[in-house]
VOGU-3710 file (C-alpha; in Angstrom, 3 decimals, decimal comma):
1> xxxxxxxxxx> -2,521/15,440/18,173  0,964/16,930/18,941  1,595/20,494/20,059  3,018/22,648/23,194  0,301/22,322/25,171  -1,015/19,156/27,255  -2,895/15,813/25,781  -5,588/16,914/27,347  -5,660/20,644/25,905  -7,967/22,614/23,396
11> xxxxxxxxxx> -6,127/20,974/20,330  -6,515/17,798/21,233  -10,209/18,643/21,894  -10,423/20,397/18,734  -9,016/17,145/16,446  -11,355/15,056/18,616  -14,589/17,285/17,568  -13,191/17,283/13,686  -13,279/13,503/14,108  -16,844/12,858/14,964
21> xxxxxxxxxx> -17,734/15,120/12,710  -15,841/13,312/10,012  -16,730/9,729/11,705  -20,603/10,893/11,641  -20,136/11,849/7,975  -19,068/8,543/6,932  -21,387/6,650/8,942  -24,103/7,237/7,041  -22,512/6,268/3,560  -20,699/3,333/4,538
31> xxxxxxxxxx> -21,938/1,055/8,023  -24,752/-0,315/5,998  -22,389/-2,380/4,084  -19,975/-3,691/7,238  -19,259/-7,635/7,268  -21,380/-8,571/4,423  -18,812/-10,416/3,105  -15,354/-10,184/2,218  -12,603/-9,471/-0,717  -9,347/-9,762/-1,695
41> xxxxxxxxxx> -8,120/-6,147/-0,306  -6,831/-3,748/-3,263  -4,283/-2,147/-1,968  -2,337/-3,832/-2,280  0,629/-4,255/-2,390  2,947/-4,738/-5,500  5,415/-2,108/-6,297  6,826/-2,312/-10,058  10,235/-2,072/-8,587  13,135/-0,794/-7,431
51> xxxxxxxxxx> 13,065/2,053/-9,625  10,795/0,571/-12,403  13,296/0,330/-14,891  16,580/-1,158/-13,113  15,374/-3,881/-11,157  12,366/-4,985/-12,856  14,429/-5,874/-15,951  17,217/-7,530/-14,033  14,616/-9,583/-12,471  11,912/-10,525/-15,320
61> xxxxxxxxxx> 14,259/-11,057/-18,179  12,040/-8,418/-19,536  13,900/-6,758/-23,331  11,840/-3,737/-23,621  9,382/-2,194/-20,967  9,908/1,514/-21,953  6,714/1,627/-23,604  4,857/0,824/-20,648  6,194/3,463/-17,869  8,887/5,632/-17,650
71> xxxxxxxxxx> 12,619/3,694/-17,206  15,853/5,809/-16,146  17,571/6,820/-19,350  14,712/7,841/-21,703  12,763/8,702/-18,411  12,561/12,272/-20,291  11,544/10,950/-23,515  7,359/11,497/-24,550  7,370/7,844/-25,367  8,551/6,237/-22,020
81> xxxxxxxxxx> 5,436/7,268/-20,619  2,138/5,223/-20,302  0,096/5,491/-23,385  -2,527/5,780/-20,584  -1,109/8,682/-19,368  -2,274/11,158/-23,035  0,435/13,587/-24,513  -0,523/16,564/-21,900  0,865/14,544/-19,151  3,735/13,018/-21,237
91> xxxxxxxxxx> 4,403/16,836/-21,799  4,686/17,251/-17,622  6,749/14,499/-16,973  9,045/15,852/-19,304  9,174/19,021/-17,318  10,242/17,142/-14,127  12,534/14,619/-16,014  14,390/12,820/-13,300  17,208/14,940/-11,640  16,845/18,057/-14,430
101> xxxxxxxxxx> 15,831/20,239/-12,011  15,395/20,562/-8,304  12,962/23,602/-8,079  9,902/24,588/-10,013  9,116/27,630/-11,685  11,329/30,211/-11,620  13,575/28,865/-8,647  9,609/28,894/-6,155  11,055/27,220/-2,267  7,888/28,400/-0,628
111> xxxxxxxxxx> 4,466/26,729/-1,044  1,102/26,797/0,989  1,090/22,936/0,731  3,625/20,162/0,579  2,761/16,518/-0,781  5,557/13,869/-0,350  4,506/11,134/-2,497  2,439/10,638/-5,658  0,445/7,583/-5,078  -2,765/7,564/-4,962
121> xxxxxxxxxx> -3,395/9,222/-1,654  -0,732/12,174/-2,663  -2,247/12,669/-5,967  -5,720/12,781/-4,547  -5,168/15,211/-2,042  -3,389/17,354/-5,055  -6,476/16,769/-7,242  -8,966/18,084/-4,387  -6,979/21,364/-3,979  -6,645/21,789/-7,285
131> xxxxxxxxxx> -10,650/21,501/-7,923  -11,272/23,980/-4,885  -8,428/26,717/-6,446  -5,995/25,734/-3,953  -2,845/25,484/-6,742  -0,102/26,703/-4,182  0,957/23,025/-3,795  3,919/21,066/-4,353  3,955/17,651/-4,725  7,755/15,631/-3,898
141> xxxxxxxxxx> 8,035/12,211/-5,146  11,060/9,738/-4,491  10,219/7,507/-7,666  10,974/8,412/-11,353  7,099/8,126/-11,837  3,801/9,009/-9,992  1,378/6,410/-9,069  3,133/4,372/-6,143  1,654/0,983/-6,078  -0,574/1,143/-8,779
151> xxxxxxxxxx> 1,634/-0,325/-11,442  0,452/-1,328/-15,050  2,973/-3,016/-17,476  2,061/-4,930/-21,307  2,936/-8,755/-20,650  2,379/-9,840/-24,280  -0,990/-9,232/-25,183  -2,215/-8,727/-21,736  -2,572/-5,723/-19,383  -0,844/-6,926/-16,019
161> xxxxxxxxxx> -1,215/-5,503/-12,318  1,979/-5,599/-10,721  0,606/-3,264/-8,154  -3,166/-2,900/-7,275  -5,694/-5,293/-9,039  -9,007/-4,303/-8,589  -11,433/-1,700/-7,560  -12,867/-3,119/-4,870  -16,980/-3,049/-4,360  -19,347/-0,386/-6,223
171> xxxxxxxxxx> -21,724/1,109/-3,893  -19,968/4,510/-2,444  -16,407/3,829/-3,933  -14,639/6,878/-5,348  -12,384/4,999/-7,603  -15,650/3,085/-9,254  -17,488/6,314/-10,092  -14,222/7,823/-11,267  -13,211/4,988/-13,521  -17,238/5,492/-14,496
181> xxxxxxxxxx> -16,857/8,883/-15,164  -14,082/8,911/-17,537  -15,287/5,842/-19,612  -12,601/3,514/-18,066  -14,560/0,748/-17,424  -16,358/-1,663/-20,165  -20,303/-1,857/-18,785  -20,281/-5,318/-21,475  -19,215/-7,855/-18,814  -18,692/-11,043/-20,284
191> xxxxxxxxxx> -18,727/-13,748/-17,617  -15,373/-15,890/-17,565  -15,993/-19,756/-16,871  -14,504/-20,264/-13,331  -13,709/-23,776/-12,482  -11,259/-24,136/-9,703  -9,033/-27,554/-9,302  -7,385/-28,728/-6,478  -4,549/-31,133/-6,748  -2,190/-32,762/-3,767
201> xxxxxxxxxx> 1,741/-33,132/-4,335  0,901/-36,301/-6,145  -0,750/-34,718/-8,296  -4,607/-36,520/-7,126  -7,490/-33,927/-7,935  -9,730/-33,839/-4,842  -13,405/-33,937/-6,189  -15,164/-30,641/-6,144  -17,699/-31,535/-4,141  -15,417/-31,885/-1,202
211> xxxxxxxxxx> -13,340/-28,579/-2,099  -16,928/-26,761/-2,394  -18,072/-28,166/1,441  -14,788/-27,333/2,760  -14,461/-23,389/1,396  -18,134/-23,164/2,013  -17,275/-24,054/5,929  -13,970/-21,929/5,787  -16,150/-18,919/4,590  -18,537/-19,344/7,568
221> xxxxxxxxxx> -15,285/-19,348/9,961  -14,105/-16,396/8,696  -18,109/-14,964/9,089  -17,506/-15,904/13,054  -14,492/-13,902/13,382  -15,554/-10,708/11,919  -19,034/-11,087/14,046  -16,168/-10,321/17,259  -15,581/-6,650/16,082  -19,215/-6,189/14,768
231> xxxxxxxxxx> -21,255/-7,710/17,800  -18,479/-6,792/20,572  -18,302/-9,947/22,140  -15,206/-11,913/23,440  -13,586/-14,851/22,082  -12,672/-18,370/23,776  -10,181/-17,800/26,265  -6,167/-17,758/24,974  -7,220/-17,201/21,387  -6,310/-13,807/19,999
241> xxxxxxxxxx> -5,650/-14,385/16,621  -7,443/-14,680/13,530  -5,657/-18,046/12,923  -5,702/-19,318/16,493  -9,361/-19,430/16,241  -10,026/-20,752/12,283  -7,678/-23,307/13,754  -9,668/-23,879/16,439  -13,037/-24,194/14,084  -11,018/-26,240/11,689
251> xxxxxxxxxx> -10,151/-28,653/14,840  -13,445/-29,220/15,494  -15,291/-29,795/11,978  -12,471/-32,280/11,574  -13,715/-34,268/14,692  -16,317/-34,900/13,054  -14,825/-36,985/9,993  -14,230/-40,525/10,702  -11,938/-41,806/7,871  -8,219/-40,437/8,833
261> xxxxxxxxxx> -7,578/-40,051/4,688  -10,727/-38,061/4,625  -9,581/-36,000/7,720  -5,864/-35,324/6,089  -7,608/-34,107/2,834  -9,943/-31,359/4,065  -6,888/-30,652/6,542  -5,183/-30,011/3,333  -7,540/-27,632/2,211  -8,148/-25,739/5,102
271> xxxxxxxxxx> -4,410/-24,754/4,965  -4,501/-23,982/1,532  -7,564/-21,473/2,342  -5,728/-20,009/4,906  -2,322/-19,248/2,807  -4,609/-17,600/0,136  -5,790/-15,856/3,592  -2,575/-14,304/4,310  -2,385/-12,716/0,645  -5,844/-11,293/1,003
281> xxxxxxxxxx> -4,613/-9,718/4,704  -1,272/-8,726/3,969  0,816/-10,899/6,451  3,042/-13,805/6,960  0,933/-16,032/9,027  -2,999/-15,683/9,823  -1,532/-15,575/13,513  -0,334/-12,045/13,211  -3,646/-11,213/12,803  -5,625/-9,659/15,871
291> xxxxxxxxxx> -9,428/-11,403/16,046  -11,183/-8,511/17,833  -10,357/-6,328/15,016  -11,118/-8,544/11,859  -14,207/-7,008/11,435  -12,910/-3,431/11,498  -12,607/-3,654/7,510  -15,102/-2,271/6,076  -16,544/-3,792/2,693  -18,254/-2,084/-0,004
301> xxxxxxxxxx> -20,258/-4,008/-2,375  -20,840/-4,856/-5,898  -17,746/-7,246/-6,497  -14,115/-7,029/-7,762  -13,738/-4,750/-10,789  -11,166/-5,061/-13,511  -9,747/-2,129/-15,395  -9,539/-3,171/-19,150  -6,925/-0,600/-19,755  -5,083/-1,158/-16,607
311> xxxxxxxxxx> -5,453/0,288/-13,198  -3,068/2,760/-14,371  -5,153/4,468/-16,435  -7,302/6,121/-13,713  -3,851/8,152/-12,700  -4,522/10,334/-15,734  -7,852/11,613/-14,944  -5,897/13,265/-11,507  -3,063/14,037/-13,328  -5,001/15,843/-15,658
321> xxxxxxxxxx> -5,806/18,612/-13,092  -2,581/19,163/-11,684  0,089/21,622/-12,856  2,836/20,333/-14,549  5,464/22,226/-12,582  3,730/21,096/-9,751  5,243/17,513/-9,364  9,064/16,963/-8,958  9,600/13,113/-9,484  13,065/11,102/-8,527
331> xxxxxxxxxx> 13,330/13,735/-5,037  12,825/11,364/-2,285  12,194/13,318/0,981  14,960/13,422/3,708  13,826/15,649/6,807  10,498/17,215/7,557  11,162/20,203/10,098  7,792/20,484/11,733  8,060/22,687/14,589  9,430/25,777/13,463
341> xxxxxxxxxx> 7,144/28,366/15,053  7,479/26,825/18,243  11,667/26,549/17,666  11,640/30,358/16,865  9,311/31,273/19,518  11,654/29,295/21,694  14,541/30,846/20,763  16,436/27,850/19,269  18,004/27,231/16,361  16,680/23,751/14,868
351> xxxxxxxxxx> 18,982/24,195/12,356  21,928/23,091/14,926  20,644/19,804/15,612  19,787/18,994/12,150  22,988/19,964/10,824  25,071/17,417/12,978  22,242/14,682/11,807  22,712/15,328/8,272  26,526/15,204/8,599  26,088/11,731/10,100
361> xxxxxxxxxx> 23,484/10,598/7,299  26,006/9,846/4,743  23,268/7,537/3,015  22,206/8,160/-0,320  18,717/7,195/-1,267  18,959/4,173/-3,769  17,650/6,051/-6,317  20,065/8,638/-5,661  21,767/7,793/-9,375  18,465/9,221/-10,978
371> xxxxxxxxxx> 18,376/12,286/-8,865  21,668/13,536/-8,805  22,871/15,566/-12,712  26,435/15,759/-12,182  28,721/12,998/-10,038  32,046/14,732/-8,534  35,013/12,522/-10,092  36,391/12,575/-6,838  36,107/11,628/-3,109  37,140/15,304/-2,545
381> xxxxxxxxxx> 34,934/17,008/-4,367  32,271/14,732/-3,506  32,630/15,806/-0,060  32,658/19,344/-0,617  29,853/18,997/-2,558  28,002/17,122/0,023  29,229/19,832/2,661  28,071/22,745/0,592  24,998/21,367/-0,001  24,743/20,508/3,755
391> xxxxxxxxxx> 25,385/24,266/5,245  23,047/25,318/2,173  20,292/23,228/3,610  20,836/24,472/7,082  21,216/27,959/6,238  17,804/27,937/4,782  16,486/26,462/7,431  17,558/28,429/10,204  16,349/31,087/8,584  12,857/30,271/7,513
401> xxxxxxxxxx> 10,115/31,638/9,198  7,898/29,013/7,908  5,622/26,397/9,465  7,255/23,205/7,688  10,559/22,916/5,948  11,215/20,011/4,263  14,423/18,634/3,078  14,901/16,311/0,118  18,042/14,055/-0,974  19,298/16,284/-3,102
411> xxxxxxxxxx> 19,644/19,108/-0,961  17,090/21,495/-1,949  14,979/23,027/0,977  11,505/23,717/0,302  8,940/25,673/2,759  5,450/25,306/3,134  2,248/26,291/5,898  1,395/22,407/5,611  2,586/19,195/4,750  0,457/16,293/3,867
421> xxxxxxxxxx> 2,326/12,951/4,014  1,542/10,007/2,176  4,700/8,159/2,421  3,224/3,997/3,043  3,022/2,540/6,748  6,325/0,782/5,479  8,652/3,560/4,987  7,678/4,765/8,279  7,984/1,976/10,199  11,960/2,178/8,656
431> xxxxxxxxxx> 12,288/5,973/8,738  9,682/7,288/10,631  11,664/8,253/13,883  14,338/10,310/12,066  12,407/11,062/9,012  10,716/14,052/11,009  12,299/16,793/13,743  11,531/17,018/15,956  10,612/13,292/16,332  7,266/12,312/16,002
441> xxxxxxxxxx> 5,167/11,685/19,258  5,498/8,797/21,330  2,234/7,447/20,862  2,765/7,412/16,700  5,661/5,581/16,955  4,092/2,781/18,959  1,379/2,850/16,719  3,124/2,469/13,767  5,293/-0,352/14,944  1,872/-1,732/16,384
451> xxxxxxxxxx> 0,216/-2,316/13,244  1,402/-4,828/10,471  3,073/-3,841/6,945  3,167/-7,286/5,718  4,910/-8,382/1,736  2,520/-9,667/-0,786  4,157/-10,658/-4,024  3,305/-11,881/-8,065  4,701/-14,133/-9,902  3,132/-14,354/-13,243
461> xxxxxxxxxx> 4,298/-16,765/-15,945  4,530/-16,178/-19,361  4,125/-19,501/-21,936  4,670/-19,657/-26,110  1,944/-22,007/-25,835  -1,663/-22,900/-23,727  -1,356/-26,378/-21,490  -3,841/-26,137/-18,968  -7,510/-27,716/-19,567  -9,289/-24,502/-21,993
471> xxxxxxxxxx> -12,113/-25,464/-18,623  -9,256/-25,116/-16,003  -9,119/-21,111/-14,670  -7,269/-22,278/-11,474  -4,749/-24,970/-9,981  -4,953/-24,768/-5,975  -1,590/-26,634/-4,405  -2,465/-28,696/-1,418  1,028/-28,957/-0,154  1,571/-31,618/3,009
481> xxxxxxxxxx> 2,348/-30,380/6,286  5,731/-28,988/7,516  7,711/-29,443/10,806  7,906/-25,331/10,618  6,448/-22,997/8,710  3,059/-21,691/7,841  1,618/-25,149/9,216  3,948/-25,504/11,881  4,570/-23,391/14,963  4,154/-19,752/13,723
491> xxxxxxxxxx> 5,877/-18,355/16,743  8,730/-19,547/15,571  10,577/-17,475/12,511  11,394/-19,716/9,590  15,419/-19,737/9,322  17,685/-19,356/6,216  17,986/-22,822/5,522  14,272/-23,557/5,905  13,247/-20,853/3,495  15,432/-21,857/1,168
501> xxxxxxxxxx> 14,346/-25,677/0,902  10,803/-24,334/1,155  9,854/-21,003/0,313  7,797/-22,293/-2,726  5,544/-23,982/-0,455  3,778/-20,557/0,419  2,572/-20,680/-2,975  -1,494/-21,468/-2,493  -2,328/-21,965/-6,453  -1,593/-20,826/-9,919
511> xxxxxxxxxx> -4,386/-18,905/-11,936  -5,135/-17,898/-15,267  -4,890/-14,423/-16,075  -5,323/-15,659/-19,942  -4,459/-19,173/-21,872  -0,953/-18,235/-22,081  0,089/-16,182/-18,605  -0,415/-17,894/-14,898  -0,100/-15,663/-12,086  0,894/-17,002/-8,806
521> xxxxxxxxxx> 0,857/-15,119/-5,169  3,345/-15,696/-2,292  3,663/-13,788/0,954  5,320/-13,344/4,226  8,637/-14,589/4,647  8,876/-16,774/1,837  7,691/-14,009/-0,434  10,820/-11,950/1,008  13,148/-14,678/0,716  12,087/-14,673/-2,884
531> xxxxxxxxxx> 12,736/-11,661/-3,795  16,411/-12,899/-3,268  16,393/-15,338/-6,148  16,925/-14,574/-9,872  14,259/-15,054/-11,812  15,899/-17,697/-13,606  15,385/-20,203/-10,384  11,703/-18,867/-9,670  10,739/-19,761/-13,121  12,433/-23,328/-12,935
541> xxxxxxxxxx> 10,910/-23,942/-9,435  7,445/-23,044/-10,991  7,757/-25,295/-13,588  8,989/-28,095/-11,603  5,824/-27,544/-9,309  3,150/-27,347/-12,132  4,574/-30,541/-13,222  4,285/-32,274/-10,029  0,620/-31,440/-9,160  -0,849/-31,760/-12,723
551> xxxxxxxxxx> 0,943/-35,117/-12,956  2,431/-34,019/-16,638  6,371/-33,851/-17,440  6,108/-32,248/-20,505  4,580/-28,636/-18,808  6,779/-26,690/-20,929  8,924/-23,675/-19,089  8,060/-19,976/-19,335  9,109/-17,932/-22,019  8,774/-15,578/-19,495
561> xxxxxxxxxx> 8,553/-14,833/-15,964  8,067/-11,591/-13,856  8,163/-11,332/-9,985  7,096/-8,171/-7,963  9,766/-7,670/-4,949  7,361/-4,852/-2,428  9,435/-5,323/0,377  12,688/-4,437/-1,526  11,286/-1,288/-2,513  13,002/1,908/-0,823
571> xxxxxxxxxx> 9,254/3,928/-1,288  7,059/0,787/-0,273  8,961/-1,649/1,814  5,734/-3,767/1,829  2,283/-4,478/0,300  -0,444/-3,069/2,663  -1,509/-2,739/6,480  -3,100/-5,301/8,297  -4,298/-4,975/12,253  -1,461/-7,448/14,297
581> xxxxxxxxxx> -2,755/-8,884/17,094  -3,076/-5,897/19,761  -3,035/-3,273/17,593  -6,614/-1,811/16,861  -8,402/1,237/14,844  -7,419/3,401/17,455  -3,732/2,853/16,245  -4,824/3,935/12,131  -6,482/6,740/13,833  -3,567/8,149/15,841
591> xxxxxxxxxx> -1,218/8,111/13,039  -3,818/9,739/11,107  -4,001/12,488/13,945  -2,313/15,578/12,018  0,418/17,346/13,904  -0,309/20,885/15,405  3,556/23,322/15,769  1,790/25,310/18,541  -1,553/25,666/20,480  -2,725/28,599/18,669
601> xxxxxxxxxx> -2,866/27,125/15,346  -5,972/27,032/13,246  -4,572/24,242/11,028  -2,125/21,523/11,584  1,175/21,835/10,253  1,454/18,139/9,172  -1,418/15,724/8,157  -1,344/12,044/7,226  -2,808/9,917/4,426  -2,510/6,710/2,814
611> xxxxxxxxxx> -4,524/3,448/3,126  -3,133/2,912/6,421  -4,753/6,049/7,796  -8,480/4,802/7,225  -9,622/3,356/9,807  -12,427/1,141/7,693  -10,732/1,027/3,962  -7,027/0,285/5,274  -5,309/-2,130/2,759  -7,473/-0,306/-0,433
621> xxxxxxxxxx> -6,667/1,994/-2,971  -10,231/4,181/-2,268  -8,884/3,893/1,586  -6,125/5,975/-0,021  -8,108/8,148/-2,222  -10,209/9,234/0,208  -7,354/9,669/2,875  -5,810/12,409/0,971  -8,948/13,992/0,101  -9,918/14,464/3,686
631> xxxxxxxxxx> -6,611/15,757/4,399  -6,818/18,347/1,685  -10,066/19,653/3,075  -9,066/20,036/6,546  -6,713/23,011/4,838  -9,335/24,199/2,431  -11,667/24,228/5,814  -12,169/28,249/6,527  -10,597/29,326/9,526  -13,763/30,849/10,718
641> xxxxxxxxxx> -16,026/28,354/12,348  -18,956/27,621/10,503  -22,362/27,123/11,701  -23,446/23,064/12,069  -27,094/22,609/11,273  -27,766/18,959/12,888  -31,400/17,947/11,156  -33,775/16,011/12,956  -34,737/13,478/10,466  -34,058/9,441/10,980
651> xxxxxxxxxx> -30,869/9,241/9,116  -28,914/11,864/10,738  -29,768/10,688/14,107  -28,839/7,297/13,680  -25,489/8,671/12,193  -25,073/10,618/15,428  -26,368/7,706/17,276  -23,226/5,546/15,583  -21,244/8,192/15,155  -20,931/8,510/19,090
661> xxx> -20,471/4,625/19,220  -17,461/4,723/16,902  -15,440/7,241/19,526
//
């Protein structure tokens, strides 16, 4: 909590009561299901793009994506939209064509509520005002298209996830009964035969039975590490990571293997595990990742769920409820002016100070091309221009008497009582300290920087023909051992040179996403350092590797190959949030703390959301989901207190028991 008064003051109080309330809330729904087991976190991570259309079909070698998702030219055209989407929203999107217009309605500046971003935690909290008659919201989003990291695209006859893969777990997930709701999910479930091979770099498959004895004792390693969080007790001394101790486990199984070419093969395996690790967490190196807080993740049951139409699809059901000339896409967000009662009580003009920033933020956001309707055909009137718009800006906002004012890219100014922010933990780990005036707290910053935005990327494969075994639905890589790298010393950061002899390494396997399309995941560095390459030379160095561990020259190459670049992306720059070692909950809390502009006020000016503000579903589209909705209701919450009726039955006491354990 931010305002005028002390840390320890009533608001600060106040948020801390809203957050056992909210804590003791979820309790009840959710604890039952902590560290039974573990799944690849949703959230993940893939942006389409750049802008979708741009980059993506520099990179893929892709002719013709426009039918999948909006792309800049025909952005305003019905047909660039998702079929997914349904006419009504096609209709919208027209509306709010990229750069057509830069205010809604007829010329409206001043809204109750703010949303900056349309992913899934921005359209949520939209959706949930919306349902309660709230419709005095505006939502601002930087792409040309709402969704943020859930990203469906056609990849011949297949429905691909370049964003967001599954819905993880049943029991008490949102996004499951949602999907259920609007008939998005097929309840026929036709097992797929799932035979895993593992192969070494001479292309020797390593008998299942070994591979099954090994993941089985990985599995129970990564049980151990959770159980430090759940059962609060310490660790061996000098281990603090995740890694550090697997390693350690991993150390001592092996000590128990007598042949040295046994020893070397389950080494191999281990590794492999743990790379696959590291695109499950979000991170470069299991390393990063703080033990006592492995356990913090909460997960919800029932499995991995696959949306036949593509995750996409589940945008239209909360699209559906919004007003179309409530979304503005291609306005990325430059300044959020949060403290404008306390400015005007003070006297000052916050408009001063902003205006000499602006002049010295001569950066244009790089999808600036798709915002802006008319480009000055000169560096003079480009500047003038730019000026205008600049004193137009700070005109408006010297002048507002509003609680927020919040200034995009293309120089409108728009005013609001709140702002909900959704923007990922990556854009505010680049932008975060100028992105708001005055700057945020202290204590967000270092928890922003505390926590880990790590790059998970996909590289899926596209053949004319099948070649794998028809049995085959994955190829695990059991690459040898490196002087540096993810086997090597992880303190020390892998250097051009390295990456670029090795960055294919970090691949842990190839799977089948059908007979004709692999799909491949990389992270950390080497997932960065691909991002470089054309796709050309990812392609070849796939094919070159399938070769080599299935023993067979004639693999043929891809027709076809697309790569996902998250960290590139100006609205994403990275996958999803992992807990680096000495961060903790307490740091997803505190940047979920809303901000207050004075002592007095009822409601925070500013709130949070995103996946990284849930404490429990961090890395997870519901995480998101249920991020914005909570910061939607803290504004439809009625000034007035309201009387708490605490029942005495079993169930609420043991979520007031746990909910006073959690704080």
């Amino acid at each position: 909590l931010v305002c005028c008064c002390s840390p320890d003051s009533c608001c600060q109080n106040r948020w801390k009561w809203k957050r056992w309330l909210q804590k003791s809330q979820k309790t009840r729904k959710y604890t039952e299901n902590r560290g039974n087991g573990r799944v690849i976190p949703l959230v993940s991570s893939y942006d389409s793009v750049q802008s979708v259309e741009g980059y993506y079909l520099s990179r893929s070698g892709v002719e013709n994506c426009s039918a999948g998702f909006p792309t800049g030219e025909n952005f305003s055209h019905p047909a660039a939209f998702p079929r997914s989407l349904g006419a009504e929203w096609k209709m919208s999107a027209t509306t709010i064509a990229a750069g057509e217009t830069t205010t809604t309605g007829m010329g409206k500046r001043r809204y109750q509520v703010i949303i900056v971003g349309a992913g899934m935690a921005g359209l949520s909290s939209a959706n949930h005002l919306a349902k309660n008659g709230c419709t005095d919201f505006l939502i601002l989003e930087g792409r040309n298209r709402v969704g943020g990291r859930i990203v469906s695209i056609d990849m011949g006859s297949q429905k691909i996830e370049l964003g967001a893969n599954w819905i993880h777990g049943v029991l008490g997930n949102p996004m499951f009964e949602l999907a259920m709701q609007h008939g998005l999910i097929s309840i026929i479930n036709i097992p797929k035969p799932h035979k895993v091979v593992a192969a070494t770099e001479d292309g020797k498959q390593v008998p299942f039975q070994v591979l099954q004895e090994i993941y089985e004792a990985y599995v129970c390693f990564l049980r151990r590490c959770e159980e430090y969080f759940l059962c609060q007790y310490l660790p061996p001394p000098d281990i603090h990571s995740v890694g550090e101790h697997i390693n350690l486990e991993v150390e001592l199984y092996l000590n128990g293997v007598e042949c040295e070419k046994e020893k070397h093969l389950r080494k191999l395996i281990f590794d492999c595990l743990l790379k696959r690790e590291t695109c499950i967490t979000g991170c470069h190196s299991m390393d990063e990742i703080d033990l006592l807080e492995l356990g913090s993740y909460t997960e919800l049951q029932g499995g991995n769920i696959v949306l036949p139409s593509g995750y996409s699809s589940i945008l239209k059901p909360l699209c559906d409820n919004l007003p179309k000339e409530n979304i503005l896409v291609s306005c990325p967000v430059r300044r959020i002016h949060w403290k404008r009662k306390a400015a005007l009580r003070a006297g000052a003009s916050a408009s001063d100070t902003i205006l000499e920033e602006d002049e010295d933020d001569g950066n244009a956001s790089d999808d600036s091309d798709r915002t802006v309707t008319e480009v000055p055909t000169s560096g003079d009137n480009a500047a003038q221009a730019e000026q205008k718009q600049t004193e137009e800006a700070a005109r408006v906002i010297k002048n507002s008497t509003a609680n927020v004012v919040v200034e995009c890219d293309n120089g409108a100014v728009y005013e609001a009582d709140h702002v909900i922010c959704t923007l990922p933990l990556g854009v505010l780990k680049e932008h975060g300290e100028t992105l708001f005036v005055p700057a945020l707290p202290q204590y967000k910053i270092e928890s922003i920087d505390s926590l880990l935005f790590g790059t998970v990327d996909k590289i899926f494969l596209e053949y004319d023909r099948p070649f794998l075994n028809a049995t085959i639905s994955e190829i695990m890589l059991l690459w040898e051992h490196e002087d540096k790298g993810e086997e090597g010393d992880e303190q020390v950061e892998p250097d051009e040179q390295w990456l670029k002899e090795n960055w294919y390494k970090k691949i842990y396997s190839f799977s089948k996403v059908s007979d004709t399309l692999l799909l491949g995941w990389i992270s950390g560095r080497e997932a960065e350092y691909m991002e470089t390459l054309p796709y050309e030379l990812v392609a070849e160095r796939c094919t070159d590797i399938l070769r080599q561990f299935l023993k067979d020259p004639f693999v043929p190459k891809p027709k076809r190959c697309v790569c996902t670049s998250w960290r590139k992306q100006p609205f994403s720059r990275g996958s999803y949030t992992a807990i680096a070692v000495g961060a903790s909950q307490d740091d997803i809390d505190n940047i979920a703390q809303p901000l207050y502009s004075s002592p007095h006020q009822s409601k925070p000016s500013v709130m949070f959301a995103g996946e990284h503000t849930h404490a429990n579903f961090y890395s997870t589209v519901h995480g998101a989901y249920l991020s914005g909705r909570t910061a939607a209701q803290i504004i439809l919450t009625p000034d007035s207190p309201q009387e708490i009726v605490m029942e005495s039955d079993s169930s609420d006491l043991s979520s007031w028991i746990q909910g006073i354990a959690l704080d």
